[in-house]
C-alpha positions in Angstrom: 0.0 0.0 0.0 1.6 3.4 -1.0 -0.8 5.5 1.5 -1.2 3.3 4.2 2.2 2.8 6.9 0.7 0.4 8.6 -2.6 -2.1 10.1 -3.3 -2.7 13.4 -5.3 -5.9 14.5 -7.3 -5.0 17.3 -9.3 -7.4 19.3 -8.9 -10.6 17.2 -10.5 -14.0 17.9 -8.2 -16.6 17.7 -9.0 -20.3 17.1 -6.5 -22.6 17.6 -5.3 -25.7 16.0 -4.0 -28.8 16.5 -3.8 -32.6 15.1 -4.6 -36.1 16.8 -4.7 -39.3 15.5 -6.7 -41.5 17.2 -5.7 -45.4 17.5 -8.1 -48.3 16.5 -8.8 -48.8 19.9 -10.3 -45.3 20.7 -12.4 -45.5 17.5 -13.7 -48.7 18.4 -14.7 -47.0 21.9 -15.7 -43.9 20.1 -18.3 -45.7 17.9 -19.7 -47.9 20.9 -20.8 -45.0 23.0 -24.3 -44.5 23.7 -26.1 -41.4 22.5 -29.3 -39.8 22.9 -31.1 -36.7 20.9 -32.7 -34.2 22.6 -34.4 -32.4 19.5 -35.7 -33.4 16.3 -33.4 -33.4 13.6 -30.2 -32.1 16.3 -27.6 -33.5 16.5 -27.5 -36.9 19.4 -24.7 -36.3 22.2 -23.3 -39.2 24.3 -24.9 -39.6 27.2 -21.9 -40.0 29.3 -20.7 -36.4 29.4 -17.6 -37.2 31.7 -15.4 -39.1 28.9 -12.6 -37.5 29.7 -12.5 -39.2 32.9 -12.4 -42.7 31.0 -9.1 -44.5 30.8 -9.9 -44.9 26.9 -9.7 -41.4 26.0 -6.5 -40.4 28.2 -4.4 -40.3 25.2 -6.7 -37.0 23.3 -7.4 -36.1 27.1 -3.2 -35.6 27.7 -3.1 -33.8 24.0 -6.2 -31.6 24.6 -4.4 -30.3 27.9 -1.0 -30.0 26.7 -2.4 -27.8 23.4 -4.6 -25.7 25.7 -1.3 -25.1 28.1 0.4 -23.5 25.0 -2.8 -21.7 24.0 -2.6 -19.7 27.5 1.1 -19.2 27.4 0.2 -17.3 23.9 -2.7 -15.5 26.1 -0.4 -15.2 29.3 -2.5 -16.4 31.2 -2.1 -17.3 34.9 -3.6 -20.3 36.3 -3.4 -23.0 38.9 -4.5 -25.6 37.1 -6.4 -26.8 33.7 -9.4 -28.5 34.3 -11.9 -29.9 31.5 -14.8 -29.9 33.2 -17.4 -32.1 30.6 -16.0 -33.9 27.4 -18.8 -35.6 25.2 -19.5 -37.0 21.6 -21.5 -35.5 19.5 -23.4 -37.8 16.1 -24.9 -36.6 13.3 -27.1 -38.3 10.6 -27.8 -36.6 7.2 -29.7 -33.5 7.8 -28.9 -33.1 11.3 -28.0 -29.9 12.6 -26.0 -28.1 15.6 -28.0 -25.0 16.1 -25.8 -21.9 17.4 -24.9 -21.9 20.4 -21.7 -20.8 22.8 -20.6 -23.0 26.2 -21.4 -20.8 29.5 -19.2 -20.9 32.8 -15.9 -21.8 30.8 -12.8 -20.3 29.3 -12.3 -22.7 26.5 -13.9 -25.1 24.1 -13.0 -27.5 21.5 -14.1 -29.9 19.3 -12.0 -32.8 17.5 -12.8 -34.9 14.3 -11.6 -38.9 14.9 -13.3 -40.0 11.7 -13.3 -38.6 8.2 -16.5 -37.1 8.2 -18.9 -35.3 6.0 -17.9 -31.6 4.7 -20.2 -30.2 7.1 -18.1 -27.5 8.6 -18.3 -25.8 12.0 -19.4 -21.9 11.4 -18.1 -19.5 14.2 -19.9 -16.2 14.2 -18.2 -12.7 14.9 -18.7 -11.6 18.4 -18.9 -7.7 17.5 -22.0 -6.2 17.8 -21.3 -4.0 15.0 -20.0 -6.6 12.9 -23.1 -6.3 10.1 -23.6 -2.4 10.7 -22.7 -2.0 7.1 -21.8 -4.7 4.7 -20.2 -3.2 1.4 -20.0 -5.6 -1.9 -16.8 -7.3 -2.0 -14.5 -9.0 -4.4 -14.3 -11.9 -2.0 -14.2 -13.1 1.5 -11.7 -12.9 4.4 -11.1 -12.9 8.0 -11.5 -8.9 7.5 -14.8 -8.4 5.7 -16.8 -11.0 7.0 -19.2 -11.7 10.2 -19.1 -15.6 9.8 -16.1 -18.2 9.2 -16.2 -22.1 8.6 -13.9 -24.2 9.5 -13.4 -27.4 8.1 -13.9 -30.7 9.9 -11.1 -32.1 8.5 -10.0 -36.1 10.0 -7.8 -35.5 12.9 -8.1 -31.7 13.3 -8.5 -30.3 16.7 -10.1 -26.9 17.8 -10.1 -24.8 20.6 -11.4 -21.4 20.9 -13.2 -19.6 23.8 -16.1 -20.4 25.2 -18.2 -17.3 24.7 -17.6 -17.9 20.7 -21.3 -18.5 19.3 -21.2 -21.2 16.6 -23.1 -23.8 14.7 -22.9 -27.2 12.2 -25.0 -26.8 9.2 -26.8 -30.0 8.3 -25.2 -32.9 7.7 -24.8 -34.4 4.3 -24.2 -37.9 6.1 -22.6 -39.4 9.5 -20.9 -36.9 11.5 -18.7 -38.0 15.1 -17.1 -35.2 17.2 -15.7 -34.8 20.4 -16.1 -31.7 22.5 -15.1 -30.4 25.9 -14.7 -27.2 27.8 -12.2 -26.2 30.3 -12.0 -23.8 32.8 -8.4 -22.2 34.8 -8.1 -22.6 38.1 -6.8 -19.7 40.2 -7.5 -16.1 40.4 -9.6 -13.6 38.3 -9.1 -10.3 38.3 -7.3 -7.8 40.4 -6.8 -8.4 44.1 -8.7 -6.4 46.8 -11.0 -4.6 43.9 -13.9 -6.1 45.3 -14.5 -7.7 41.3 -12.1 -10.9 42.4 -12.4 -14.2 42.5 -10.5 -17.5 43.2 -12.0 -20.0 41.1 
């Protein structure tokens, strides 16, 4: 640019990324879980909700914590301790969908693809309130211009990304399996003695 000296990201979202390959034991587990649906044509969740307290799943358990002690290194955060406090499964069939939706009472979430899926991509949706106040045509769409952003559920792939993110699956165009957690920091928020403190 000959005008402008320089851009300035303010406030980003960032979703982070990671990889995990599952063995053939964990997909066996994975596939035997039981599920139930609580809505018509929504997606089914396993109806143990504590997975990550099951001896199968204490390899992606180790990874998910290791990733998300990196991801608050980048934040510099402060913590006691990281604690995932539910970790379930989520199945789709064809023409299910997630509806939006964000994960109250935690600091992060995640979500992680052990089988080759559908396309179906998660959609996170831009937190600003402001973010559609004007919407001028564009030649195409970026991380800049846009209020939405997919990501795709690629085998493997790992996400985490905080907890007040608002996001949703578009139907499925066949069988969809995902995991997903949230995790909260234990240890102190905010400032000592300002009365808005708390040791959590």
């Amino acid at each position: 640019m000959a005008n402008v000296t320089r851009n300035h990201t303010l406030f980003p979202t960032i979703v982070n990324e990671f990889e995990y390959v599952a063995d053939e034991k964990l997909r066996s587990y994975i596939v035997k879980e039981e599920f139930k649906q609580m809505a018509k044509r929504h997606s089914c969740t396993s109806v143990n909700n504590a997975l990550h307290k099951k001896e199968e799943y204490k390899g992606i358990v180790n990874k998910i914590l290791r990733t998300t002690k990196e991801v608050c290194d980048f934040y510099k955060f402060i913590y006691d301790e990281i604690e995932i406090t539910n970790m379930w499964l989520n199945f789709s069939k064809a023409g299910d969908v997630h509806r939006t939706h964000n994960h109250s009472n935690n600091i992060f979430s995640g979500v992680w693809y052990p089988f080759s899926n559908s396309q179906t991509s998660i959609y996170f949706y831009d937190p600003r309130a402001v973010a559609n106040f004007w919407l001028p045509n564009k030649k195409e769409n970026n991380i800049i211009n846009s209020s939405g952003w997919s990501m795709p559920n690629k085998q493997n792939l790992g996400l985490i990304f905080p907890s007040w993110l608002y996001h949703s699956v578009p139907p499925a165009d066949g069988e969809r399996i995902s995991l997903s957690w949230n995790i909260i920091l234990r240890g102190e928020y905010g400032e000592p003695n300002t009365l808005q403190n708390a040791h959590i």
